[in-house]
KOLLUM-750470 format. One line per field, with one value per residue (C-alpha): y, z, x; residue number from 1. Coordinates in Angstrom, 1 decimal, always signed. Layout:
north = [Y/...]
up = [Z/...]
east = [X/...]
i = [NUM/...]
! end
This chain:
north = [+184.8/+183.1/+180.8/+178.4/+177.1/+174.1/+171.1/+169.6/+166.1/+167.3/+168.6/+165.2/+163.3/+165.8/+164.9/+161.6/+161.2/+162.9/+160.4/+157.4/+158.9/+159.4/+155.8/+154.1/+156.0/+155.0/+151.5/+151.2/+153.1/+150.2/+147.2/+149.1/+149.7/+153.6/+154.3/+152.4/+153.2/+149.4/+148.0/+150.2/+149.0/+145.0/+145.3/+147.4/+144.0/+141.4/+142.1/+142.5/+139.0/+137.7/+138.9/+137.7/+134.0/+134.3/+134.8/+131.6/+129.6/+130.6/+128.7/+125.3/+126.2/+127.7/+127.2/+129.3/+132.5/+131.8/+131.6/+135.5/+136.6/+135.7/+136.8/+140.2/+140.9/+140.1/+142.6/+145.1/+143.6/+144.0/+147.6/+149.1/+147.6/+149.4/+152.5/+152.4/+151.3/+154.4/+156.8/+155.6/+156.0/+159.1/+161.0/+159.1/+159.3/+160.8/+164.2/+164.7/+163.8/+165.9/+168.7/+168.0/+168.1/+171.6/+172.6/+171.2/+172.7/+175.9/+175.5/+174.4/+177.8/+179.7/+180.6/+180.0/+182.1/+180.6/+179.0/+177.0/+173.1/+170.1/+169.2/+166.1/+167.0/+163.9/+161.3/+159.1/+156.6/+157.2/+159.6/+162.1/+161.7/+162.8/+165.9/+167.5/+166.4/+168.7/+171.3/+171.7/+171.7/+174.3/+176.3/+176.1/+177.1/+180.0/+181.2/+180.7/+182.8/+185.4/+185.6/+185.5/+188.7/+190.4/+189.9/+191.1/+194.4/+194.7/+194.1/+192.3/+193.1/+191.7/+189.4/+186.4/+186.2/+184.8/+181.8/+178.8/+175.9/+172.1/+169.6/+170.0/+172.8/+174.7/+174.3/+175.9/+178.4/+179.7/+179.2/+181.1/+183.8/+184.0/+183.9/+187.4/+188.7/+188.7/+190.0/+193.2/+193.5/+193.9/+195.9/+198.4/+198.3/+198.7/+201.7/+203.2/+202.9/+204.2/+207.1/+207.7/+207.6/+210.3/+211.8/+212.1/+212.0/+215.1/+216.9/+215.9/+214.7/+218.3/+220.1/+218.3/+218.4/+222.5/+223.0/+220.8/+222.7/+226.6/+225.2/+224.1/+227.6/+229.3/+227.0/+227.7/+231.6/+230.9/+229.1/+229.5/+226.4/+224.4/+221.1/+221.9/+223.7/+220.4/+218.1/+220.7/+220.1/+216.4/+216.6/+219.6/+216.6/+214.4/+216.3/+217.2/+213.5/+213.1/+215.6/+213.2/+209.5/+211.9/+212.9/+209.5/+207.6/+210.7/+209.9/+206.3/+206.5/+209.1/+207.7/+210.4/+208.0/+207.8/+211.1/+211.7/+211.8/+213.0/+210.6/+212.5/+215.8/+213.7/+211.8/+214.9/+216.6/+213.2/+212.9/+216.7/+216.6/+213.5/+215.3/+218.5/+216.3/+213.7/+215.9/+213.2/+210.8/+210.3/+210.4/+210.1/+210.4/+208.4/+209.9/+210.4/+213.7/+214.3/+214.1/+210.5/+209.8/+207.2/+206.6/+207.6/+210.9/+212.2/+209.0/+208.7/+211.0/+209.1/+206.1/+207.3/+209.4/+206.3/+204.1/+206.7/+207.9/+203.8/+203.5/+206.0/+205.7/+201.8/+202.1/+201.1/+201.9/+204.9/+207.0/+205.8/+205.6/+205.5/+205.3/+206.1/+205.2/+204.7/+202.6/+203.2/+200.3/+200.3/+200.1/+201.1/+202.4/+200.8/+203.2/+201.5/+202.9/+200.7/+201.1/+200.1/+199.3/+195.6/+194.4/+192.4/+188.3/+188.4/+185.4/+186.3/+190.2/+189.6/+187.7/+190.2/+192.8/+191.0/+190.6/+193.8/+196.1/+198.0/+201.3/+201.1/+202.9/+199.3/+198.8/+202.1/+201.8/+198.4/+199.6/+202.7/+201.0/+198.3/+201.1/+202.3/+198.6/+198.3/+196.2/+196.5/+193.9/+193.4/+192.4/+192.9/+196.0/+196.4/+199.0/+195.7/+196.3/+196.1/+197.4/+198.3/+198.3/+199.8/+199.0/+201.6/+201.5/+204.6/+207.2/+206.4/+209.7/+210.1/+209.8/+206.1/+207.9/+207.5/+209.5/+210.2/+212.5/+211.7/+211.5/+211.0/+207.9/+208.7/+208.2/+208.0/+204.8/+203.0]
up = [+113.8/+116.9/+117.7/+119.9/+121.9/+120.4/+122.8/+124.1/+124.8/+128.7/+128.6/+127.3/+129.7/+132.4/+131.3/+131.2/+134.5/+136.2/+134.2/+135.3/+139.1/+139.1/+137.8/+140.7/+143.3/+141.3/+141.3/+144.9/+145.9/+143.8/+145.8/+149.1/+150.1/+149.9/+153.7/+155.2/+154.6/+155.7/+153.2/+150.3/+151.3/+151.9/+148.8/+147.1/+148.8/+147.5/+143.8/+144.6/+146.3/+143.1/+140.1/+142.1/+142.7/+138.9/+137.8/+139.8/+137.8/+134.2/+133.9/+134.3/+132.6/+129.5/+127.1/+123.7/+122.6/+125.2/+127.7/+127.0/+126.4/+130.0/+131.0/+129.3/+130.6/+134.1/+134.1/+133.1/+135.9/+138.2/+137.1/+137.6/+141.0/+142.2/+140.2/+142.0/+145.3/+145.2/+144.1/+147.3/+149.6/+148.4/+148.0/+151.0/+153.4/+152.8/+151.5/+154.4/+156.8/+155.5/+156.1/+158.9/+160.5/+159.1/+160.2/+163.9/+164.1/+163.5/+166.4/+168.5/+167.7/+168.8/+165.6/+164.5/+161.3/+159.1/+156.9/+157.4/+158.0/+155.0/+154.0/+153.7/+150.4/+150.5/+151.6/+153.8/+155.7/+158.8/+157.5/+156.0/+159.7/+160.8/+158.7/+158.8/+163.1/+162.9/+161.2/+163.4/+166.3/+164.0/+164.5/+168.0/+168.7/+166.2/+168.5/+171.8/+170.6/+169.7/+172.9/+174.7/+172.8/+173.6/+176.7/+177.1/+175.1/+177.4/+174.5/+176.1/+173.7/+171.3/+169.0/+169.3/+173.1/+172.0/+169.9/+171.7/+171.5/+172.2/+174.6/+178.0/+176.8/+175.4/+178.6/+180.7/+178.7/+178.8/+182.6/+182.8/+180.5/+182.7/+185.8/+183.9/+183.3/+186.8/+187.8/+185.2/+186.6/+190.3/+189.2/+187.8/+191.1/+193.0/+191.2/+191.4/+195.5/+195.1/+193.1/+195.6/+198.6/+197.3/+196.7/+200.5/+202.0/+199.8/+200.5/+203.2/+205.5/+205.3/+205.6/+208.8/+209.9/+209.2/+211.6/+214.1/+214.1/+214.1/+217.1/+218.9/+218.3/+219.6/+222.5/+223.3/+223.1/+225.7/+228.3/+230.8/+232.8/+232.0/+232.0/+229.4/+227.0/+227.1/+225.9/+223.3/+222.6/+222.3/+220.2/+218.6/+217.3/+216.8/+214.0/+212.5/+212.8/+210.4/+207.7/+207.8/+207.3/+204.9/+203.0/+202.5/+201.7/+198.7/+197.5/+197.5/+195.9/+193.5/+189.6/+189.0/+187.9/+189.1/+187.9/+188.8/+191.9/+193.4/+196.6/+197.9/+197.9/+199.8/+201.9/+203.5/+203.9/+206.0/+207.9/+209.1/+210.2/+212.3/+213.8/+214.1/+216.3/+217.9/+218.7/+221.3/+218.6/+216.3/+212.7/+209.8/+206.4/+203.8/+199.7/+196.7/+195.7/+192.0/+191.8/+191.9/+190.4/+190.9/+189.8/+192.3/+193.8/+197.0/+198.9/+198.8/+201.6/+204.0/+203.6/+204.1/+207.1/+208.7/+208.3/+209.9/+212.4/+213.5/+213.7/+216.7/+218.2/+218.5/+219.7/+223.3/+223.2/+225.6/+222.1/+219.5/+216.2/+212.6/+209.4/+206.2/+203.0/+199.5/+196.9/+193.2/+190.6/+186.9/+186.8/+191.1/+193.8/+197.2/+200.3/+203.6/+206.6/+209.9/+213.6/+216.7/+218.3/+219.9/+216.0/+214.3/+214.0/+210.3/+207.9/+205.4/+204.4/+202.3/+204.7/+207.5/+205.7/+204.7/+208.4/+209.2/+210.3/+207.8/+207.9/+209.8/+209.0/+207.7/+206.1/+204.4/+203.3/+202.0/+199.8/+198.6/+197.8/+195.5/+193.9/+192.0/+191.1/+194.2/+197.2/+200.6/+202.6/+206.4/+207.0/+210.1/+210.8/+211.4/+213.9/+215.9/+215.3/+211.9/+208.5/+206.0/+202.5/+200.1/+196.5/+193.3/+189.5/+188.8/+186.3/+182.9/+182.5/+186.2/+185.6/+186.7/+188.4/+192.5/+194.7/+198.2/+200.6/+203.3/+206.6/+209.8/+211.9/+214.9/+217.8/+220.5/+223.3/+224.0]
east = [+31.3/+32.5/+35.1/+35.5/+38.3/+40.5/+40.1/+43.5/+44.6/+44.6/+40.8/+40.0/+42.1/+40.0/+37.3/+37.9/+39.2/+36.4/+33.5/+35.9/+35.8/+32.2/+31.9/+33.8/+32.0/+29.0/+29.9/+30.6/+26.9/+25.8/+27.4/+26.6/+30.2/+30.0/+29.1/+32.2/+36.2/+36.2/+34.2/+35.8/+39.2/+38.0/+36.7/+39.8/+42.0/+39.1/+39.3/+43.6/+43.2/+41.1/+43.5/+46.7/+44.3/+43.2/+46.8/+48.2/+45.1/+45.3/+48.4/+46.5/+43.6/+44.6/+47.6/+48.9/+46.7/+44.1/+46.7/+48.0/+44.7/+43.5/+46.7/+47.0/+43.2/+44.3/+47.0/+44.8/+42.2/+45.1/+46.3/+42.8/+42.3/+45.6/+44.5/+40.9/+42.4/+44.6/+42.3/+39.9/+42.4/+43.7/+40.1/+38.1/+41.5/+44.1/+42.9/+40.4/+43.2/+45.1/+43.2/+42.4/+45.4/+46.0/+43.0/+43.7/+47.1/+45.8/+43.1/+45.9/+48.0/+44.8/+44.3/+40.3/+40.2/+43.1/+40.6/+37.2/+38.1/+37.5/+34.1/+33.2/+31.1/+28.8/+31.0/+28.8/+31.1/+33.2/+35.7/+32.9/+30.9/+34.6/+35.1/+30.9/+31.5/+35.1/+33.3/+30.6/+33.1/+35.2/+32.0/+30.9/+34.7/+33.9/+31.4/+33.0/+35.7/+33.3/+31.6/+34.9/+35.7/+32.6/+33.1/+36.4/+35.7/+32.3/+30.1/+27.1/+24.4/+26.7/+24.4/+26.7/+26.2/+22.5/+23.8/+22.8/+25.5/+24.6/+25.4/+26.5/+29.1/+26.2/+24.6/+27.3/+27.9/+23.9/+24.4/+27.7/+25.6/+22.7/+25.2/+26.8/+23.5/+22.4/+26.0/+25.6/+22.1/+23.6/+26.2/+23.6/+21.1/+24.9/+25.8/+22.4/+22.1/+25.8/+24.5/+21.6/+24.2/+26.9/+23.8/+22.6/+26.0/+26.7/+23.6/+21.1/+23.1/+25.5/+22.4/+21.6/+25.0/+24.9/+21.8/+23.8/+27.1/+24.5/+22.7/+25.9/+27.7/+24.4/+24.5/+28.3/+27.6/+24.5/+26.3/+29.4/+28.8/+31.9/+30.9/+28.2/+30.5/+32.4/+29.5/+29.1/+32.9/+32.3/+29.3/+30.8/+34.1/+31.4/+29.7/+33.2/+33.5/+30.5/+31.6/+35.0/+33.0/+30.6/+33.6/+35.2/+32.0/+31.3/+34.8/+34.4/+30.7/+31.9/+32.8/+35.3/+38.0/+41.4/+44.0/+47.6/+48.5/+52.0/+52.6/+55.7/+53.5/+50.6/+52.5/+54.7/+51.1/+50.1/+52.7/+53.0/+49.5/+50.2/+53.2/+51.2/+48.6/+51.1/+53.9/+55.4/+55.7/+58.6/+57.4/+60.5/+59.6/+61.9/+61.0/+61.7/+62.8/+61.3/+57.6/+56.5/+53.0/+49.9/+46.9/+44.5/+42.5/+42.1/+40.9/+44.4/+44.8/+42.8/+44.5/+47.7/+46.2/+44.6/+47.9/+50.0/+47.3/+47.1/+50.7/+50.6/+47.4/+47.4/+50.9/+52.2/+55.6/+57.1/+57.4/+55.6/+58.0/+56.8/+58.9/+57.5/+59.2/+58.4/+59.7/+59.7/+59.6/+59.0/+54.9/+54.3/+55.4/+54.6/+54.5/+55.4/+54.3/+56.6/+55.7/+57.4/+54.0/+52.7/+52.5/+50.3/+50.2/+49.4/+50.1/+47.6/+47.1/+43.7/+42.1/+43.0/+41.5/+38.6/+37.4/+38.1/+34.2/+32.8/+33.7/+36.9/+39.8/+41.4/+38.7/+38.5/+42.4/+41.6/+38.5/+40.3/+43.4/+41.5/+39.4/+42.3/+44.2/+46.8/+47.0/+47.6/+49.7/+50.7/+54.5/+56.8/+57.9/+62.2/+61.4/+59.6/+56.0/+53.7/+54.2/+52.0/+52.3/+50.5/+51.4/+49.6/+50.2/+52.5/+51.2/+52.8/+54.3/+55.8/+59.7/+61.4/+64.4/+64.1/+66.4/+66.1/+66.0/+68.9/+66.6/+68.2/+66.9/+64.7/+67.2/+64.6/+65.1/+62.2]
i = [1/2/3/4/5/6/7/8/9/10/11/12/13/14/15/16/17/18/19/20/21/22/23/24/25/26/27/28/29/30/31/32/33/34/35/36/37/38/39/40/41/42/43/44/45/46/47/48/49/50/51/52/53/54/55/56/57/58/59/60/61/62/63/64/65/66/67/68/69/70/71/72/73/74/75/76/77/78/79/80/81/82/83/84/85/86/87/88/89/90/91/92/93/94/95/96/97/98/99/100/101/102/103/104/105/106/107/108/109/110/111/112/113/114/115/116/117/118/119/120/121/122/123/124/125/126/127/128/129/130/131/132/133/134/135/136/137/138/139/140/141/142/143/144/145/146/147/148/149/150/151/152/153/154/155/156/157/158/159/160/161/162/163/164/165/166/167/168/169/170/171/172/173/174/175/176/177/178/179/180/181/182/183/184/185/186/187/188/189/190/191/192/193/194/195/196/197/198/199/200/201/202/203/204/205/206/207/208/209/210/211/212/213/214/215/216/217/218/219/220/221/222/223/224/225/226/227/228/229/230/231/232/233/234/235/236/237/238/239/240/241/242/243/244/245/246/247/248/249/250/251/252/253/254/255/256/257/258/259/260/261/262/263/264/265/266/267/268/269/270/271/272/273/274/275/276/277/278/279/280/281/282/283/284/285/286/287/288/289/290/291/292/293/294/295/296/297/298/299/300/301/302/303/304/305/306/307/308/309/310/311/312/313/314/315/316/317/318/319/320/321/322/323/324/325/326/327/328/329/330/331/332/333/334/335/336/337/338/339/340/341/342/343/344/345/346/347/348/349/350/351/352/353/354/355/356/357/358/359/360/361/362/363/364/365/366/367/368/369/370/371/372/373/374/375/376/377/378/379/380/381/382/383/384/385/386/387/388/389/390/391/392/393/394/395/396/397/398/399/400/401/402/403/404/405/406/407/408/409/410/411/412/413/414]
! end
């Protein structure tokens, strides 16, 4: 035996309500106003206009029973007019609004998945164009914001990069992606000749430069004419000088990844091997005495070499000075490496680098220094020549506590 549920007054008044909405938006299909706000609401005003015209004439047309009949009818003409009129307003205006400005002030926040924007569910005049246009837009934006994150987390064979927007937007965006494409696909053909470089500079070329440094002993132990034992000693340096460049250009082509690295332990290496080899210069060393850590790998040696190596060799004064200091901060450290030398006219550091030869020692620092996040900049020096400064991303675990080693100043008159 089943049972059904009692209906209530408010199912009935539901129900009600919902025929008598379908009805009006029935009625207004039928007089052709349901594809314009403005002809729903001229005609909401007309039939207002008419009741409040109809109510001024009833007076002078009719008298006693008649009179309140006509009357009481108009009143409820009148009622159902502001009923209607409200109910448009509310439903066709103020409810897609509405959401629509929710819906927009959570695109402005950045924030795209709060909730899908109003639909206009088959309202066909300028409002319901409005909602179905904010929508689509709700959608593309959807989908820009995916890429964008695909992107970022290096996801390009993420499906969403293929979704094809319109307009002139959409057409940028399948530029910029074709742009990308052809970037990744240099990228790829770059790290392959990269691979196939470290591969000769580690191998064939040492094997040649093997053969060159046998045959030059056996030369040396064959002759005692003294100017040909120094052409062997120049070619002799100049193969040592290969197995240097070879060295650097395996690091650089190398994708070991940067480790940590302590500067103060690199730097006092450096700079005793300049002294070692420029004993008339004045070399002072300025560092931290705990273990100071960056990101980087051995690379790191050469540039440091080739800054403080410059700062002598390019140097004109009576006794070339260097200073070498380092700074510690909360995310780097920047070493500076100061000269008393002819200096350097320098207003911009990147562009300075930028023209500087391939294969230079500059140019080596500048490349190295990029490869592992820092920068390198050219300032004045306070000894009166050039200063270099080369800033690195500390290692997160190297400690933030700097002290320094007291180093006497170079007293040395130019």
């Amino acid at each position: 035996m089943s049972h059904t549920q009692p209906t209530t007054t408010s199912d009935v008044l539901h129900r009600f309500w919902r025929r008598y909405e379908s009805f009006i938006w029935w009625t207004m299909d039928a007089v052709g106003v349901a594809s314009s706000v403005r002809a729903k609401i001229l005609l909401a005003v007309t039939i207002q206009f008419a009741v409040s015209l109809a109510q001024v004439v009833v007076p002078v047309y009719f008298s006693g029973p008649a009179r309140i009949t006509a009357v009481g009818v108009l009143v409820v003409g009148a009622t159902l007019a502001l009923v209607n009129t409200v109910l448009v307003v509310e439903r066709d205006i103020v409810d897609p609004v509405t959401g629509l400005q929710a819906a927009a002030t959570h695109i402005a926040e950045g924030d795209l998945a709060a909730g899908d924007p109003p639909r206009a569910d088959g309202q066909q005049d300028e409002i319901g164009a409005l909602v179905d246009d904010f929508a689509a837009m709700h959608s593309h934006l959807r989908v820009v914001a995916a890429q964008a994150e695909a992107l970022a987390d290096h996801d390009f064979d993420a499906a969403v990069l293929e979704t094809s927007l319109p307009g002139r937007f959409g057409a940028s965006l399948r530029r910029m992606t074709a742009s990308l494409d052809r970037y990744i696909d240099r990228i790829t053909a770059d790290r392959e000749r990269s691979t196939l470089l470290n591969y000769l500079v580690s191998h064939d070329v040492p094997n040649v430069v093997n053969v060159l440094s046998g045959r030059l002993q056996l030369a040396r132990r064959q002759t005692d004419a003294q100017a040909v034992r120094d052409h062997l000693d120049v070619a002799d340096r100049q193969v040592s000088k290969i197995e240097e460049v070879c060295d650097v250009v395996g690091k650089l082509t190398r994708d070991d990844g940067a480790a940590a690295i302590d500067v103060v332990t690199l730097l006092d290496s450096e700079v005793a091997r300049v002294t070692e080899s420029y004993p008339d210069a004045q070399v002072s060393a300025d560092l931290p005495s705990p273990p100071c850590r960056v990101r980087g790998n051995e690379l790191l040696n050469s540039v440091f070499r080739n800054l403080i190596t410059n700062a002598v060799e390019h140097n004109d004064a009576p006794t070339p000075r260097v200073a070498v200091s380092v700074a510690v901060e909360a995310e780097s450290v920047t070493v500076r490496v100061a000269d008393n030398g002819p200096g350097l006219d320098v207003s911009d550091s990147e562009s300075f680098f930028q023209h500087r030869p391939v294969g230079t020692g500059l140019n080596i620092v500048h490349t190295a220094v990029r490869t592992f996040g820092g920068t390198v900049t050219v300032a004045d020096s306070d000894l009166g020549g050039t200063a270099f400064e080369v800033a690195l991303p500390r290692d997160a675990e190297s400690p933030s506590r700097t002290v320094r080693r007291p180093v006497d100043p170079p007293t040395v008159s130019d």
